[in-house]
N, C-alpha and C positions, 0 to 999 in steps of 0.2 A: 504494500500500500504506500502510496503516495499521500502524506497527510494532508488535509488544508493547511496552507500558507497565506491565506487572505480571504476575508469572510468582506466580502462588496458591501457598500451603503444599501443597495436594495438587488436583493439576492431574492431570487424565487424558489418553492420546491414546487417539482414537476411527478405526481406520480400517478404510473402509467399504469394502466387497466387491471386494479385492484377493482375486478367487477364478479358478482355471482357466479358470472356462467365461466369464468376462467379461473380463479382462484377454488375451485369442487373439482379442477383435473390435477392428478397425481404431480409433483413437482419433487424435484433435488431437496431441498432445503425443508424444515416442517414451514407450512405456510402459516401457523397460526403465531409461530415468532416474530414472522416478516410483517405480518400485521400487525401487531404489539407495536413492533419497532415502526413501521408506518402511520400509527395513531400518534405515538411519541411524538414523530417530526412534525406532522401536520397540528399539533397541539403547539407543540415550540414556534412555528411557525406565525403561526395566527395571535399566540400572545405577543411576539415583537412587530408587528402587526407587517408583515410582509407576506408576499401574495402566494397562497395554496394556489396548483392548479392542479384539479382530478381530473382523469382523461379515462373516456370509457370507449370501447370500440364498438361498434353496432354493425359489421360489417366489412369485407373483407376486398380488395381493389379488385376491378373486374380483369385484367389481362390474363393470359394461360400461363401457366407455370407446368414444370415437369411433376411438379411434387402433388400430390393428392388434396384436395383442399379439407384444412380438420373443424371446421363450422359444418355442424350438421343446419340440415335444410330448414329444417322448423325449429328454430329456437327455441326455448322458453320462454315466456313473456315478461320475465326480472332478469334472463341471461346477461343482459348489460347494466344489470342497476349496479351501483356501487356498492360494496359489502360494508356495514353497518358499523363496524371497525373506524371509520374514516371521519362519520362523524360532519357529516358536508355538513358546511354554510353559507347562511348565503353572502358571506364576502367570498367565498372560493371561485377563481375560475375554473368555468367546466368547459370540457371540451372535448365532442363527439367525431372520434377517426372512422372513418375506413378505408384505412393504409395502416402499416406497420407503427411510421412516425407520426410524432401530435402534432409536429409543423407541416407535414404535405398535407395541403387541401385545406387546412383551416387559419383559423383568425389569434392562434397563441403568439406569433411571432409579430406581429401589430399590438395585440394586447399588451404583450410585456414591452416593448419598446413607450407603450403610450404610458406604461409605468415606470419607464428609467430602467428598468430590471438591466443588469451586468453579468449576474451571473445567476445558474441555474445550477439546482440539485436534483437529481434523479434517481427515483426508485421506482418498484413496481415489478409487473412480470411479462413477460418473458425477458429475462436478462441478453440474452443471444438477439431476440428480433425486435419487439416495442422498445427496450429501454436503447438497445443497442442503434436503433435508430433513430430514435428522438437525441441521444447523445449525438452521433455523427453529424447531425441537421444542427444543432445547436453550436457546435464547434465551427462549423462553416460558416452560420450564420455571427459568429462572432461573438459570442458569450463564453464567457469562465464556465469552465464544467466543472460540475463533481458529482460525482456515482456513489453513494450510497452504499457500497457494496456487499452489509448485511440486510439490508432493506429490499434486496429482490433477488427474485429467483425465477428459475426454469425448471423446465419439462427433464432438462438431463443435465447431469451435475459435471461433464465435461464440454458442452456448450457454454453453461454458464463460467467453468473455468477460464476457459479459453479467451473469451468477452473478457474478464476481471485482469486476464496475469497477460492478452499479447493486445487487446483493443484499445481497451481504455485510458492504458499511460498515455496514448497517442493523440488522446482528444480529450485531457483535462486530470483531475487529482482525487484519488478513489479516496476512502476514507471509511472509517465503521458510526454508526447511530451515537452509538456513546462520545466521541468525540464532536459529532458535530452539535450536539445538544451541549455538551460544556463552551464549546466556541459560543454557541447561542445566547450564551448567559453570562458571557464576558462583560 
């Protein structure tokens, strides 16, 4: 891990499809720590009054792929609700994908810019594809990253290695809940 070295004036956390119908599929990591620790941030968050944004996906981009698509056809009709863990409110930005990352196709990258936001914190799941993607979008678009990297997980625990220990040094500074929550209360 790459610790924080600088916590921005206005810093956002960004976390990614902590939603019913994806958090009830088998993952690497217990999912119900990663939500603990994702209630945590989102609480710390919101008392230094900087901007939550929860991202839920409803939906999957229409192009062909080789790989089998894993969205069953009829959803559940709460598959995208938020899991109850997170606690929205209504200062939280929300923001509804369907694509991988929370910046293609939608209005987070306008939003946080109309908020000053500098840098971004990311959790959530899948660590390999959603976080992995909304990190690389962010990096490009020019914000401080930081990944979370107790705070989310995957479907396989050598995806999400992979993502943590060869992606992430390359587009910002990983870090664990516990540290970013004492930087919080500096």
């Amino acid at each position: 891990l790459m610790p924080l070295t600088t916590l921005d004036a206005t810093a956002a956390l960004i976390v990614i499809d902590l939603q019913k119908g994806i958090t009830g599929v088998p993952a690497a990591h217990p999912i119900a720590g990663v939500l603990a620790r994702n209630a945590e941030l989102t609480r710390a968050f919101r008392q230094r009054n900087l901007p939550v944004v929860l991202v839920n996906v409803a939906g999957a981009a229409p192009g062909r792929t080789d790989a089998p698509r894993r969205m069953p056809a009829n959803l559940p009709s709460d598959w995208a609700e938020l899991v109850a863990e997170l606690d929205p409110q209504p200062t939280d930005i929300r923001i509804t994908k369907h694509a991988w990352g929370a910046f293609s196709n939608t209005i987070l990258d306008a939003t946080l810019r109309q908020r000053g936001v500098t840098q971004v914190f990311i959790t959530g799941i899948s660590t390999s594809i959603g976080v992995e993607t909304t990190a690389r979008d962010a990096y490009g678009l020019g914000y401080n990253v930081v990944l979370i990297t107790d705070a989310m997980t995957d479907r396989e625990a050598t995806a999400h290695q992979h993502s943590v220990e060869n992606i992430f040094p390359r587009l910002g500074e990983t870090d664990t809940t516990s540290n970013i929550l004492k930087r919080l209360t500096e």
